[in-house]
C-alpha positions in Angstrom: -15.3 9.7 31.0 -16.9 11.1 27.7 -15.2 12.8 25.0 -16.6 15.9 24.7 -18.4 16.7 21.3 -16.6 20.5 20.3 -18.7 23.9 20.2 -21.3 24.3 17.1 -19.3 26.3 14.7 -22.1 27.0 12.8 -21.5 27.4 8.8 -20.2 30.5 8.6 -17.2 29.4 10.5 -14.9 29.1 7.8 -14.2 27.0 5.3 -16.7 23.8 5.6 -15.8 21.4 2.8 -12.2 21.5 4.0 -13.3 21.1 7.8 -14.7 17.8 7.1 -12.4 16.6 4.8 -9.9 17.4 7.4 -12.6 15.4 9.7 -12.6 12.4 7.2 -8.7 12.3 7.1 -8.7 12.3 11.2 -11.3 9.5 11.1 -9.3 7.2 8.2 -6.2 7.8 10.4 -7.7 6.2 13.5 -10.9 4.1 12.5 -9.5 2.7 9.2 -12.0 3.6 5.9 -14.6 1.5 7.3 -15.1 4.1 10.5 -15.8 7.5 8.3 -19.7 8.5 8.5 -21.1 11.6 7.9 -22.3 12.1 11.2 -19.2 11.3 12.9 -17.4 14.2 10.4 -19.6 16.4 11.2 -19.7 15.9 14.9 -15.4 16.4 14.7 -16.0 19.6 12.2 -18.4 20.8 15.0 -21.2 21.4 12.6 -25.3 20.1 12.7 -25.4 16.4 11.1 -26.9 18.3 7.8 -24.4 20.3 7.3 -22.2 18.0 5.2 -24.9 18.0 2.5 -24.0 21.6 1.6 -20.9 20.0 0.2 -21.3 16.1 -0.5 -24.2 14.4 -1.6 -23.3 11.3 0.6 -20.8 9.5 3.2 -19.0 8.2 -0.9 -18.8 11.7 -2.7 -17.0 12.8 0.9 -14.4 9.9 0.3 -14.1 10.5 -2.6 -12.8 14.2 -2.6 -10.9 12.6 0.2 -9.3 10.3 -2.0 -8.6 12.8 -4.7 -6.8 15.2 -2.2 -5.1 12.4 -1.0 -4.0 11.3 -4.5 -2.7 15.2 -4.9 -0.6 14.7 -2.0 0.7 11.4 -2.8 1.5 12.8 -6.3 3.3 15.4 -5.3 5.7 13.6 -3.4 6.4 11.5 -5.6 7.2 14.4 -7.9 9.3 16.2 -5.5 11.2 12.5 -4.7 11.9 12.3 -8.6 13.6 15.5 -8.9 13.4 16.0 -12.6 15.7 12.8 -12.4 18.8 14.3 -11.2 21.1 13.1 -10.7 20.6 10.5 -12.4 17.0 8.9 -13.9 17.8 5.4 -11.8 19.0 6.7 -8.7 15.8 9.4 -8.9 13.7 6.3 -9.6 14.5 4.6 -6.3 13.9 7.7 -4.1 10.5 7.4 -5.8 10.1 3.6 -5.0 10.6 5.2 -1.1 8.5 7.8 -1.6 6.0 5.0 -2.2 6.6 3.4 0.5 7.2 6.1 3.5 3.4 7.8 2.2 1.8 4.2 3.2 3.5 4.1 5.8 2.9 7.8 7.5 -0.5 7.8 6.5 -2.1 4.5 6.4 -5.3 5.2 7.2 -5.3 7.7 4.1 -3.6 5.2 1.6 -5.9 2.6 2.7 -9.2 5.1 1.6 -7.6 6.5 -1.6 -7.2 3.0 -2.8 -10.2 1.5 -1.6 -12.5 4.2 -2.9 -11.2 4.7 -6.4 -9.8 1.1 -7.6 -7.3 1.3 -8.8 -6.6 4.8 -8.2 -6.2 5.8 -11.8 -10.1 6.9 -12.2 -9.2 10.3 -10.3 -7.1 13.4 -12.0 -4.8 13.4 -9.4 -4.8 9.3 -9.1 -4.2 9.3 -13.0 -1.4 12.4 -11.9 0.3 9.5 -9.4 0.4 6.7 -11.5 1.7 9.0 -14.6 4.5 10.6 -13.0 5.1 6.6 -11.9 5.2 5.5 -15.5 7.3 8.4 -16.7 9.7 8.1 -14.0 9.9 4.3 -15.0 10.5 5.2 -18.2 13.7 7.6 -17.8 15.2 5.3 -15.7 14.7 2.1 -18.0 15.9 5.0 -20.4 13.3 4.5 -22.9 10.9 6.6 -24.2 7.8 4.7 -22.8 7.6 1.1 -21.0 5.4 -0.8 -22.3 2.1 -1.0 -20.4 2.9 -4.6 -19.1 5.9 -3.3 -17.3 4.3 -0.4 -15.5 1.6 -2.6 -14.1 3.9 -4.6 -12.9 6.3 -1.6 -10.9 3.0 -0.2 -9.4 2.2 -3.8 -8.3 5.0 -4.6 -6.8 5.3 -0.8 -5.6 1.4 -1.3 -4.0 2.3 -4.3 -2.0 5.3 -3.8 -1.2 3.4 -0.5 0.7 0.9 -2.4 1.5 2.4 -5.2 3.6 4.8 -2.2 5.2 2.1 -0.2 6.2 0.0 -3.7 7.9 3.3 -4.6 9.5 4.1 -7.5 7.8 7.5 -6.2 5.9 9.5 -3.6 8.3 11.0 -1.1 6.3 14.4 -2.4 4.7 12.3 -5.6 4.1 9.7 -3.4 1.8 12.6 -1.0 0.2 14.9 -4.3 -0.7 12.2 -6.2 -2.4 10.8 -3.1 -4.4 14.5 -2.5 -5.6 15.0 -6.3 -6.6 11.4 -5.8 -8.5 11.9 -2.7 -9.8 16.1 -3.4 -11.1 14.4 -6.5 -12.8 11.5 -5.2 -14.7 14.1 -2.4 -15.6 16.2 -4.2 -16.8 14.3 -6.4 -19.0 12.4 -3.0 -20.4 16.1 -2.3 -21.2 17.0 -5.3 -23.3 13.6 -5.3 -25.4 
């Protein structure tokens, strides 16, 4: 049995860029990074195989935007999981720290393609969003003004593969959430007795 390639759509039929974006995300989420090509976007979009080229130069500027919207999401929840810090800056901290972890794990395929196209994830406005709204968050729960640079490296390293070995299977969830707290409480507290 053969899957069944969906109707020509032609270009008028809407919104392109977002249909193969929406393509690319499908394709991360079941073939990994590796498995996104521009023909195989444009075949799930339901457009001609030059049709992409209205709106990406190449199979890299379509992970890319990818990547970026991917990064806005990403950002956002953590936002939303920090709260402004109520009720309290540490507490807020540690929903972000599952935030973190329960995006890799819902959308691994994604995760996997926003950090493997933009290393390390910070080149991006919305990647430099992420990891800012990490650092400030990091901050008001060590209660200091800034941590120093060294210390934030470290949370979003520990945060990263902590993810990272969730989403692959090779920490199940309380494994991942109880070392990023043990990190996290560590680094914190050392910011706080500098």
């Amino acid at each position: 049995m053969t899957e069944r390639t969906p109707p020509r759509r032609g270009y008028h039929h809407g919104n392109l860029k977002d249909a193969l974006l929406d393509a690319a995300r499908d394709l991360v989420a079941t073939e990994g990074p590796a498995g996104v090509t521009l023909a195989e976007a444009s075949r799930r979009a339901g457009v001609s195989p030059a049709a992409p080229y209205r709106h990406f130069k190449d199979r890299d500027a379509l992970m890319a935007a990818l990547a970026e919207r991917g990064f806005a999401q990403f950002a956002d929840e953590l936002a939303q999981a920090f709260g402004d810090g109520a009720p309290d800056p540490a507490s807020a901290f540690l929903r972000v720290g599952d935030a973190y972890l329960a995006f890799a794990r819902r959308e691994p395929g994604l995760y996997g393609a926003m950090f493997t196209v933009c290393p390390p994830g910070r080149e991006t406005a919305q990647g430099g969003r992420a990891f800012a709204l990490l650092a400030a968050s990091a901050g008001q729960a060590a209660g200091v003004e800034r941590l120093p640079q060294g210390a934030i490296l470290s949370i979003w390293a520990l945060a990263h593969g902590a993810a990272t070995l969730a989403a692959s299977g090779h920490l199940d969830e309380a494994e991942a959430h109880a070392a990023l707290v043990a990190g996290v409480s560590g680094i914190l507290k050392g910011a706080r007795s500098d």
